[in-house]
N, C-alpha and C positions, 0 to 999 in steps of 0.2 A: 905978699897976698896971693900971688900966681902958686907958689909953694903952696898953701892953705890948702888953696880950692883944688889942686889936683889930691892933696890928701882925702881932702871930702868925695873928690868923684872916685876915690880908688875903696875906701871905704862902702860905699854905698853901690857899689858895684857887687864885689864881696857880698855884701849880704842880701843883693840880687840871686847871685849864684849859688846861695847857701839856699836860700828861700826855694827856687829850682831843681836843687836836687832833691829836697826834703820829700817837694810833692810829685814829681816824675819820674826820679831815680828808682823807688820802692814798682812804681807799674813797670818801668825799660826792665828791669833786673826781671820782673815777672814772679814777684814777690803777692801771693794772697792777700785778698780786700777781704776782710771776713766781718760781714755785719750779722750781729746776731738778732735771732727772730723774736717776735714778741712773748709767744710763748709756747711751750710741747703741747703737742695735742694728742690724747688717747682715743680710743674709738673700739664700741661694741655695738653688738645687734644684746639684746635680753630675752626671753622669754617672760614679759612682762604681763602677758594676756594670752590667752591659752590654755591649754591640761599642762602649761608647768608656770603656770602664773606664781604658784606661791613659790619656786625655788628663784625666782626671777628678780622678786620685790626684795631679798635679804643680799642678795649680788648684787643691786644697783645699789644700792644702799653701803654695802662694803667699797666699792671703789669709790666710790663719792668720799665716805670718811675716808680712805685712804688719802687721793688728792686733795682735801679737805685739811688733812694733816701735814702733809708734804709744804702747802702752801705755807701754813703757819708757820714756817720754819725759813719761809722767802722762797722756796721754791729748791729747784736740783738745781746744783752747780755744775756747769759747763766749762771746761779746763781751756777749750779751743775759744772761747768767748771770755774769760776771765770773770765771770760770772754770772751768778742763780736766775734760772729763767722759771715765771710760775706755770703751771700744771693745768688742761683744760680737759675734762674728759665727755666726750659724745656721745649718749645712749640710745639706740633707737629700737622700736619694740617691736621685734621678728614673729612676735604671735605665735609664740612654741612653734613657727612651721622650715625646717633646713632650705626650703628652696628662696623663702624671705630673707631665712638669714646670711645664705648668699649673697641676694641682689642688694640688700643693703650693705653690707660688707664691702661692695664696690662701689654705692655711693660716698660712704667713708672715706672711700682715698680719693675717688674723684671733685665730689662735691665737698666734704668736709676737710681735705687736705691734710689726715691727721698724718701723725709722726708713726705710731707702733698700734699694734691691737693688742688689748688688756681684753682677753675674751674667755668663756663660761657658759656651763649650760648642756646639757643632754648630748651625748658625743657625738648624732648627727647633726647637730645644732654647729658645733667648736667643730667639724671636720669641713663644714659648708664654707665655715670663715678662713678655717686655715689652708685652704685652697685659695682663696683671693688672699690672702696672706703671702703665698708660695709665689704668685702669680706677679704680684706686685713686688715681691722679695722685700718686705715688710716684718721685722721682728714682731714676734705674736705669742705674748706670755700665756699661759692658757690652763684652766684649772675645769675639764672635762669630764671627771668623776673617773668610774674604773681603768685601769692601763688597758686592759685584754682588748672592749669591744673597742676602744678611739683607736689603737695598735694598727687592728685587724683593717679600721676603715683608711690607718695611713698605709700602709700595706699598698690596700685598693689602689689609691690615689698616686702609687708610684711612690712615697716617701715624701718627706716637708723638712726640709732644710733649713726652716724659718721659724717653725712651730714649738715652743717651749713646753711641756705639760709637766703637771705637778696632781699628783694623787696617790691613788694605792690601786695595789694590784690583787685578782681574786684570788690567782694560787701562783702564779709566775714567781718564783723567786729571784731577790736581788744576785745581778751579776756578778761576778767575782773581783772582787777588789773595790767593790763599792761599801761605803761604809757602815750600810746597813747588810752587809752580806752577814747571814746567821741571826741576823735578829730575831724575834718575834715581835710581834704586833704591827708588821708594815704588809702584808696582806688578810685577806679575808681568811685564810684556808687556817693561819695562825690563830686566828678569834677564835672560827668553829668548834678547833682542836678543843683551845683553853676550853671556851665556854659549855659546850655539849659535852666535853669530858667529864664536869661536873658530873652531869644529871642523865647521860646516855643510858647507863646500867638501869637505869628507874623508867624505861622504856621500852616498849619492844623495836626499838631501831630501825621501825620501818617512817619513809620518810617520804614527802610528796612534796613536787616540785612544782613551783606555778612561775608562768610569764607572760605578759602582754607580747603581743605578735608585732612588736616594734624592732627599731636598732639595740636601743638600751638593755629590752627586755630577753632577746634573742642572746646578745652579748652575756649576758649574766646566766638565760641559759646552758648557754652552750662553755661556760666555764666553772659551773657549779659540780652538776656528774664526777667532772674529775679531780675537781680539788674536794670534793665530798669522798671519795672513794680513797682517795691519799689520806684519809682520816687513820686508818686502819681498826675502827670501829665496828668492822663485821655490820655496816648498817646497809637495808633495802631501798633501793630506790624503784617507788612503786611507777610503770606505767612510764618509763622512760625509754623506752625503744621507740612508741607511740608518740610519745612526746606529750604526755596525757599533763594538761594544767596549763598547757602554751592555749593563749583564744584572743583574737580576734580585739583591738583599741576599742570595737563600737557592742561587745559581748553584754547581754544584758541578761541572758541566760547560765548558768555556769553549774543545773543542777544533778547532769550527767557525769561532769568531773565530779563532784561532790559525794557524789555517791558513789562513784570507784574509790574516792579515797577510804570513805566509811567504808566500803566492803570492807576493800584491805585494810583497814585496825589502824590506817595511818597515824602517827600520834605524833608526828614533827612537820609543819609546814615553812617551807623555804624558800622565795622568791623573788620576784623585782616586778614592778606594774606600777603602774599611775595610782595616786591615793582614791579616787574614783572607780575606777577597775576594783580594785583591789576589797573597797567598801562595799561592794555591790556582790559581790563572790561571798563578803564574811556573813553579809545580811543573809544570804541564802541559806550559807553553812550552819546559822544558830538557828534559822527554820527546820531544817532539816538533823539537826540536833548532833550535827558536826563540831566536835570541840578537839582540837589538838591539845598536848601539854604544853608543848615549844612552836610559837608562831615568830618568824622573823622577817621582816618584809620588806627590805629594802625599797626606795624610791617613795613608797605609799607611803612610812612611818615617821617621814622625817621632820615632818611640819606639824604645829600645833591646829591649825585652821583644814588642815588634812583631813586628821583625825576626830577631829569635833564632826567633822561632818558624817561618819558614817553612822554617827546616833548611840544612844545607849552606853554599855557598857566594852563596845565591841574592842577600844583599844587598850582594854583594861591587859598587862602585862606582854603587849606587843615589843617585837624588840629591833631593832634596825643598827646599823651602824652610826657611830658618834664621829660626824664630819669636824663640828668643830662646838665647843661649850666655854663659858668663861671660865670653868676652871682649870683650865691648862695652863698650867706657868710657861709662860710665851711672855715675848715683847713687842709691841709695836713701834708707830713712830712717831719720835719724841718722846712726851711723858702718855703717852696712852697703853693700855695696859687690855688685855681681855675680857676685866669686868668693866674698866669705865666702857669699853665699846660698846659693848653688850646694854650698858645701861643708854647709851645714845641715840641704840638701835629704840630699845623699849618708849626710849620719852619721845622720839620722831614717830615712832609708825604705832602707839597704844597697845602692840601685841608683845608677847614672850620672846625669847630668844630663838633668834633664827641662825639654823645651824650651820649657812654658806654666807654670814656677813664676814665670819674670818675668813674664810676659803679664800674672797675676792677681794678685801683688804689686804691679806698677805700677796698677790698677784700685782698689785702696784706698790708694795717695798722691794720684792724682789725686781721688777723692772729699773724702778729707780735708780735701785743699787749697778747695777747692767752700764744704764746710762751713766752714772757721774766715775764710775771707774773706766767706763769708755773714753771720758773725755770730750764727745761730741755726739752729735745728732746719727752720725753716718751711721746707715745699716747695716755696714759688714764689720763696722768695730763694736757697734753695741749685742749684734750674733755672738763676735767670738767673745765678748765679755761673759753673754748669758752662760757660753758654755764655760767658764770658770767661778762660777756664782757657788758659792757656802756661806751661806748665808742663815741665821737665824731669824725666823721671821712670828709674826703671829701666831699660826697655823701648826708652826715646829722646823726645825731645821730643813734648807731647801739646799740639795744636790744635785744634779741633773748628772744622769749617766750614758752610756753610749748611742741610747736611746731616745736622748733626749727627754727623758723624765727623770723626776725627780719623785724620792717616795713619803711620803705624809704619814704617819701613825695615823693609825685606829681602834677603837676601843667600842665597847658594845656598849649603850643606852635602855631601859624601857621605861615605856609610860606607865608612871601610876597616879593612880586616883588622890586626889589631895578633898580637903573640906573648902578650900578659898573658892573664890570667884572662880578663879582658870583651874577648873577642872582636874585637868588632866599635867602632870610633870615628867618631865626624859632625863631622867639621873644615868648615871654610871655605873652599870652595874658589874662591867669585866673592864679590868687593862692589864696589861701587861710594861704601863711603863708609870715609874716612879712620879713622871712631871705630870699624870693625866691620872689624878685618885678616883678611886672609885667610891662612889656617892651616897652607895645605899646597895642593902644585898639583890640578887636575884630573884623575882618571885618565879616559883616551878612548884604544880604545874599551872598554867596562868588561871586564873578565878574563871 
């Protein structure tokens, strides 16, 4: 019996001491507790309300489907957690204005706690964030329209270590050894070429330049001249030493440029402005019985609700660049595809296609992709994942180069006149790439 019971107490000792190592061995050794969180969280300011309300409403709306879609799938798998955490993203509405979308951008980290910034939006808008981005050392995927003027503004700011952007650039060509080195169609200066080479000879090549006295419009300025002169089209730039067509956000007048341009025979109009600025200038110029053959208008032409509003017939063969359209053979995530997006966009908000729902839908596949090839939350492994990201996304294949950007295709669009309800359509009139057909011919000179 005495034999027995010391087997039992020797036994049950043992598995005292097994039980002790199991749970205080793993903390003595100094072995990681790693409990994972409930879930990621994203975070943006928008330009929801404001002179860029309407680029603002198609960017909420793309990250949303984006984590939208992400979820339906369980969420992003976390390799350091053994698995998928779902997706939460924070929007808060900066009121078109960079110094709001600053101060919010640090309530984000402070009061919202998120994980990364999925940010968008006018390049002093995405430079405001990517400062509290840099600041917090926070990975910041970022789709801020042209490379040149956001460049210029990280320059400014000393450089952004944190800051990812994805777009196209106005005449800067890809770096060497990047995989769009020699392309065409990944800057502006490649459209111009194509597209004006058509129809230049059928013109007298003189050309006028307009811009709102912002960042955007300055930027676009100031990188036009000389990817217009790199054309080698022997064309005039009327009234640019002056800087004739740059005025003022609050301009309600615009009838002295106007009639510098008529003096000079202007016949190509070429710019960047708020759809507002821009409708206010054209109103003047059909008074004034100013008609170009070529009007291309960046920033003003991209929105349906833009262009309805300058009245009449004014956006009749207006032409702007093609950010994004459902007919790009592109992938999203999962089974979603560019037209169903497109059609998800249409049956949520009752409008037409808006051409930054891909833009900021591709900007939460690509982070994604960052995160679960990182393997964890941390911000200096999911940095250096962004910086090996080849990735095909909605929008088109996403590289990022030593600059931290990545370059997007672009193809030219104009409005035309339809008989339906909506007025007014933005087909494809120029590409230069096989996966982005063009839709319908050019009209020249516009009606």
């Amino acid at each position: 019996m005495k034999r027995l019971w010391h087997k039992v107490v020797v036994v049950v000792a043992i598995l005292v001491v097994m039980v002790l190592l199991v749970v205080l061995l793993p903390g003595c050794a100094g072995a990681p507790q790693v409990t994972a969180p409930k879930e990621i969280v994203l975070g943006n300011t928008l330009l929801l309300t404001g002179p860029g309300a309407a680029f603002g409403q198609g960017m909420a709306f793309g990250l949303k489907a984006g984590v939208e879609d992400i979820n339906k799938l369980g969420g992003i798998y976390i390799k350091e957690y053994s698995r998928k955490l779902p997706v939460r993203v924070v929007i808060l509405d900066n009121e078109s204005d960079p110094v709001k979308a600053g101060t919010l951008a640090e309530d984000l980290v402070l009061k919202e706690k998120i994980n990364f910034f999925v940010t968008s939006g006018w390049p002093p808008l995405s430079a405001a964030m990517a400062n509290v981005a840099e600041k917090y050392k926070i990975p910041n995927v970022c789709f801020p329209g042209p490379f040149e003027p956001f460049d210029a503004l990280r320059q400014a700011a000393g450089g952004w270590k944190h800051t990812w952007i994805s777009g196209f650039a106005l005449g800067t060509p890809a770096e060497k050894g990047y995989w769009a080195e020699g392309k065409a169609g990944y800057t502006m200066m490649d459209l111009w070429l194509g597209f004006m080479g058509q129809f230049i000879n059928q013109t007298n090549k003189k050309v006028g330049v307009f811009a709102s006295d912002d960042a955007d419009g300055r930027g676009w300025y100031g990188g036009f001249p000389g990817a217009l002169k790199g054309l080698g089209m022997d064309i005039e730039l009327v009234g640019l030493q002056k800087e004739l067509g740059v005025a003022p956000m609050d301009t309600t007048d615009f009838t002295s440029i106007i009639r510098e341009w008529k003096d000079n025979n202007v016949e190509i109009l070429i710019g960047n402005a708020p759809a507002p600025w821009f409708g206010t200038m054209m109103r003047q110029a059909a008074s004034l019985q100013f008609k170009p053959n070529i009007i291309i208008a960046e920033r003003a032409a991209m929105f349906y609700a833009d262009i309805v509003s300058w009245g009449g017939d004014l956006p009749w063969g207006v032409t702007a660049v093609v950010e994004w359209l459902p007919t790009i053979k592109a992938s999203g995530i999962g089974d979603t595809t560019p037209v169903s997006l497109d059609a998800r966009w249409k049956a949520a908000s009752g409008q037409p296609t808006h051409m930054l729902v891909g833009g900021t839908y591709a900007q939460v596949q690509i982070l994604a992709d960052a995160i679960e090839r990182a393997g964890t939350l941390k911000a200096d492994a999911v940095t250096g994942a962004l910086a090996k990201t080849d990735l095909m996304t909605i929008r088109g294949r996403n590289v990022y180069d030593s600059h931290q950007f990545a370059r997007w295709p672009v193809c030219f669009g104009q409005w035309f006149k339809t008989d339906s309800a909506q007025k007014w359509e933005f087909k494809v009139i120029f590409s230069q790439h096989d996966f982005y057909p063009t839709t319908a011919k050019p009209i020249f000179p516009i009606p």
